[in-house]
FIMI-695801 format. One record per residue (C-alpha): chain; x, y, z; residue in three letters. Coordinates in steps of 0.25 Angstrom, whole numbers. Layout:
+------+-------+-------+-------+------+
! unit !    xx !    yy !    zz ! code !
+------+-------+-------+-------+------+
!    A !     X !     Y !     Z !  ALA !
...
+------+-------+-------+-------+------+
END
This chain:
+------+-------+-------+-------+------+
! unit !    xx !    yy !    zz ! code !
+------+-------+-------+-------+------+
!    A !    36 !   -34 !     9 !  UNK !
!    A !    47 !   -31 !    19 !  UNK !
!    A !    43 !   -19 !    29 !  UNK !
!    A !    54 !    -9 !    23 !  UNK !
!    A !    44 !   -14 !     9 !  UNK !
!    A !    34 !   -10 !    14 !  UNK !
!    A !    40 !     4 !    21 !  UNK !
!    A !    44 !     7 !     7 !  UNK !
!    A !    32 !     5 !     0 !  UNK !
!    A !    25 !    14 !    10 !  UNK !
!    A !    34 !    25 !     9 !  UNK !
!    A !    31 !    24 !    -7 !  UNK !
!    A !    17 !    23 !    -7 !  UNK !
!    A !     9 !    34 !   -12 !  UNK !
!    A !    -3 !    40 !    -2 !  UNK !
!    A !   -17 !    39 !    -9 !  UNK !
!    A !   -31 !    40 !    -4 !  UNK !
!    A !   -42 !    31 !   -12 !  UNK !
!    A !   -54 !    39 !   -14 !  UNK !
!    A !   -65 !    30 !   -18 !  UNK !
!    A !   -66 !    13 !   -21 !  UNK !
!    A !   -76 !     9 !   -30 !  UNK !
!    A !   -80 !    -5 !   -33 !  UNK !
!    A !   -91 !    -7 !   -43 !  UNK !
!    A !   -99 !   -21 !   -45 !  UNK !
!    A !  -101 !   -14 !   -58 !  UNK !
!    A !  -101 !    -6 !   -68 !  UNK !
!    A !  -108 !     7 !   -70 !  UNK !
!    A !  -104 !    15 !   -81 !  UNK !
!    A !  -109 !     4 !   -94 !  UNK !
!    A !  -116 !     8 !  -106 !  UNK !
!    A !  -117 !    24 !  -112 !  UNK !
!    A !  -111 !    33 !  -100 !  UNK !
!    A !  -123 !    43 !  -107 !  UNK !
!    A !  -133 !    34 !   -99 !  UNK !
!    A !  -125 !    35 !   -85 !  UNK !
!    A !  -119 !    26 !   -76 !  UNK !
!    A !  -126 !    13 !   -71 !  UNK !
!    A !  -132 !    15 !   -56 !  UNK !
!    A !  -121 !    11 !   -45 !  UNK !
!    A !  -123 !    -3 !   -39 !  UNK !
!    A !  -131 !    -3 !   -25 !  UNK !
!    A !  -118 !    -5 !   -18 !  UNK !
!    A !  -107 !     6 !   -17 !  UNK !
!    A !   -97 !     5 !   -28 !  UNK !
!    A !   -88 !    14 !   -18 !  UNK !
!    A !   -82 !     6 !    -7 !  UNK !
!    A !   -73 !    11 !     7 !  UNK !
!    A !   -64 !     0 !     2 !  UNK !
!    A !   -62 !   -12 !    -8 !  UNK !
!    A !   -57 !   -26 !   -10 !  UNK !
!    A !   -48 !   -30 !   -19 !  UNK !
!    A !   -42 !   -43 !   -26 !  UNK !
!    A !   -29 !   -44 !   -34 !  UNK !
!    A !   -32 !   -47 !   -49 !  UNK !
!    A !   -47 !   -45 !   -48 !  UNK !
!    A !   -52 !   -30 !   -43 !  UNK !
!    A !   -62 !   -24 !   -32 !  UNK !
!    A !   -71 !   -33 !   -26 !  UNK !
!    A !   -84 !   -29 !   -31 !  UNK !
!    A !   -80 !   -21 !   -41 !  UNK !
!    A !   -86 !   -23 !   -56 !  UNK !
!    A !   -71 !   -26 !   -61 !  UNK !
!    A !   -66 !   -36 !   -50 !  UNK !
!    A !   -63 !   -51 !   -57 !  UNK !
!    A !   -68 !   -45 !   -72 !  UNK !
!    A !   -59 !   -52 !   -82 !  UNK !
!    A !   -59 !   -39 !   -90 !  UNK !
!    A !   -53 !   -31 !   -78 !  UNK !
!    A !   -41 !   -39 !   -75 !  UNK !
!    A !   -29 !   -29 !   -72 !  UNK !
!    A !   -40 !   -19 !   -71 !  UNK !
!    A !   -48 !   -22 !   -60 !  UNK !
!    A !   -47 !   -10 !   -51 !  UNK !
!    A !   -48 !     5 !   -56 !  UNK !
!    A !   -39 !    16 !   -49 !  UNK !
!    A !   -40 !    29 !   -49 !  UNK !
!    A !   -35 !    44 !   -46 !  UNK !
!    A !   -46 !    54 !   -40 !  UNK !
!    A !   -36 !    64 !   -46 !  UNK !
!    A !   -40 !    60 !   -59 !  UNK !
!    A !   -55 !    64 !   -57 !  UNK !
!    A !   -48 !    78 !   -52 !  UNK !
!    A !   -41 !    79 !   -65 !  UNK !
!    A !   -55 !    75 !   -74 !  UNK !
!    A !   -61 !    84 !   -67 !  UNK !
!    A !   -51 !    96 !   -69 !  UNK !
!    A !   -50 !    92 !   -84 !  UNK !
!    A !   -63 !    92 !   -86 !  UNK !
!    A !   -65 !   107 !   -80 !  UNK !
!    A !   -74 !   100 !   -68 !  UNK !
!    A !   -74 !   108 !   -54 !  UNK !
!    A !   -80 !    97 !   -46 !  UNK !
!    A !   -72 !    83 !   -44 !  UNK !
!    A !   -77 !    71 !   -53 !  UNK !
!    A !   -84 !    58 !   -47 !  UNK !
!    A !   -74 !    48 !   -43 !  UNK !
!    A !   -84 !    36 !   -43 !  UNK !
!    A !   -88 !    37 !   -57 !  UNK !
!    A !   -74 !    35 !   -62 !  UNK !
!    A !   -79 !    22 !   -57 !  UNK !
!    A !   -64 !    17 !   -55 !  UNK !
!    A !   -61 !     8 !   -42 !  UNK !
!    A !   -51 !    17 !   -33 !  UNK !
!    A !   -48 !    29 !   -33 !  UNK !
!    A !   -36 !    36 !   -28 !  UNK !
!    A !   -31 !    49 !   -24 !  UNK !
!    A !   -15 !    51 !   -24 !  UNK !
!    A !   -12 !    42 !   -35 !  UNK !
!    A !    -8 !    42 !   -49 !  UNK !
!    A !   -18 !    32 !   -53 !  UNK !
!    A !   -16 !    34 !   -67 !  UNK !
!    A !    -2 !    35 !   -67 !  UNK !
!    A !     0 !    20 !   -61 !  UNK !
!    A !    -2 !    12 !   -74 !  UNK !
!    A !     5 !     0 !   -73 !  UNK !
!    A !     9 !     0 !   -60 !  UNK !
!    A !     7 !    -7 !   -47 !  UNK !
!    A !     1 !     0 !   -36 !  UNK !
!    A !    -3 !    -4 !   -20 !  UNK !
!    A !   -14 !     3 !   -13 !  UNK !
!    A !   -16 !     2 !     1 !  UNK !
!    A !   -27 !     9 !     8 !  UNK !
!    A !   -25 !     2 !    21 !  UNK !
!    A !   -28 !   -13 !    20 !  UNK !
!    A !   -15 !   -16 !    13 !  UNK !
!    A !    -9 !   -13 !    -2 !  UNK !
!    A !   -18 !   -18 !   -14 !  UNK !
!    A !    -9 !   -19 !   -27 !  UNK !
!    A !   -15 !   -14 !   -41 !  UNK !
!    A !    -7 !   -16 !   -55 !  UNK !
!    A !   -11 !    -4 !   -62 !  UNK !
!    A !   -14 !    -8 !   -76 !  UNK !
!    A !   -21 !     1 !   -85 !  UNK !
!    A !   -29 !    16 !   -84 !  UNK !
!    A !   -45 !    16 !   -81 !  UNK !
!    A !   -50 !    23 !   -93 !  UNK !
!    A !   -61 !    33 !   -92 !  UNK !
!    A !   -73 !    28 !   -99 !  UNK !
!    A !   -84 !    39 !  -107 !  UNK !
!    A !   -92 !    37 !   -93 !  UNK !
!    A !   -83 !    46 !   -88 !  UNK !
!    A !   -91 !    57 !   -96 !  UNK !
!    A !  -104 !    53 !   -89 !  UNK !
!    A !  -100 !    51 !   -75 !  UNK !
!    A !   -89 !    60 !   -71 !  UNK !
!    A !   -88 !    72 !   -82 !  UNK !
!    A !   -89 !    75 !   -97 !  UNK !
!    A !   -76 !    73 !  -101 !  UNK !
!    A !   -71 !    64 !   -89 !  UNK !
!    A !   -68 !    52 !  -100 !  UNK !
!    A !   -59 !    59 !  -107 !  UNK !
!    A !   -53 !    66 !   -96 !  UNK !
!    A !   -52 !    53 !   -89 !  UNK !
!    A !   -41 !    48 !   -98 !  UNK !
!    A !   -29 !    45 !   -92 !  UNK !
!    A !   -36 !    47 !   -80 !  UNK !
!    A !   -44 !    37 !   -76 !  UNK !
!    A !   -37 !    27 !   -67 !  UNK !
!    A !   -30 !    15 !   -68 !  UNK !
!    A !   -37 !     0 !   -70 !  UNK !
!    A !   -30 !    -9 !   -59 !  UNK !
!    A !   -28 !   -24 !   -53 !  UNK !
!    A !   -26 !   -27 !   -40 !  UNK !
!    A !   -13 !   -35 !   -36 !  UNK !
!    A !   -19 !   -40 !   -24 !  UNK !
!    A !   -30 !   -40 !   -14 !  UNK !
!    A !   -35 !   -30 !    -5 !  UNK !
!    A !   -43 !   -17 !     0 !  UNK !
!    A !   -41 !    -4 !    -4 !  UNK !
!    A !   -49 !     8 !     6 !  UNK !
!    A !   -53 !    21 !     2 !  UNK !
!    A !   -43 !    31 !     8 !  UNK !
!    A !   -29 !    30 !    10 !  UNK !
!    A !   -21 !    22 !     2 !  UNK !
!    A !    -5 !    20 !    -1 !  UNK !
!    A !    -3 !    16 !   -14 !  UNK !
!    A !    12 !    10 !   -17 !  UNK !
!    A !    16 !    10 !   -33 !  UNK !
!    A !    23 !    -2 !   -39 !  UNK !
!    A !    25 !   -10 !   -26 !  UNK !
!    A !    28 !   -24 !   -27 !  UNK !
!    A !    17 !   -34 !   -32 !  UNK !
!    A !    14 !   -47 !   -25 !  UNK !
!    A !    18 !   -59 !   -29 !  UNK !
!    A !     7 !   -64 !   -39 !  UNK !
!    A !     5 !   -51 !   -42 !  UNK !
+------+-------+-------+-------+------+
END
């Protein structure tokens, strides 16, 4: 990328902060929501920053290198989206973050506006490409963790399921996110 490349990307890209990282060795949320979530792992599933590697996810997470997730390793998601639950719902408080269970979350971005694009996130250790491939439905936990209702209101809202392009380190704070910039080679 030439320096005036790399000038005008900066003057396009969009200012976001990322809230919270999560990185899970495993799931939480299996058999009937009615008899609540699993216990969290010893380790913190919530992290200052994560690692990640193109095609295969966050290291440590529950996802990363699972055959099934290919494409859909990494889940992003709008804390607006929470916001809006909430006032759908009639709440007066602000819903828990950390039981969407989804990997980063943003505020400042679309998130659920960005299907099918390419995005770059840079949250100071350089840009990390995703190819944003399909939305994060809401499951019926939804009901149980966050708020009666939250599954249904979720819909349309709850993130989108995404692979990462190349390697690298995403930090909670602030971030630049470019839209559609040019993938590498191999990409």
């Amino acid at each position: 990328m030439t320096a005036g490349d790399q000038e005008a990307a900066a003057a396009t890209a969009l200012p976001v902060t990322i809230e919270l990282l999560l990185a899970s060795p495993r799931s939480r949320y299996v058999g009937r929501p009615a008899d609540g979530p699993e216990p969290p792992p010893a380790a913190s599933e919530l992290h200052e920053s994560v690692e990640l590697r193109a095609g295969l996810g966050i290291m440590g997470d529950r996802y990363f290198a699972k055959p099934a997730h290919r494409g859909a390793s990494v889940t992003l998601f709008a804390a607006e989206s929470l916001e809006t639950v909430a006032r759908l719902l009639g709440l007066d408080g602000s819903l828990d973050a950390v039981a969407a269970r989804r990997n980063v979350v943003t505020r400042g971005l679309d998130v659920d506006a960005l299907r099918g694009r390419t995005i770059s996130i840079d949250s100071g250790d350089g840009p990390v490409l995703f190819r944003v491939n399909r939305p994060a439905n809401p499951c019926a936990w939804m009901d149980q963790v966050l708020a009666p209702g939250a599954f249904r209101a979720m819909r349309g809202l709850g993130g989108m399921r995404c692979e990462p392009l190349t390697d690298g380190v995403l930090r909670l704070g602030p971030a630049l996110v470019e839209l559609d910039p040019l993938e590498p080679s191999g990409a």
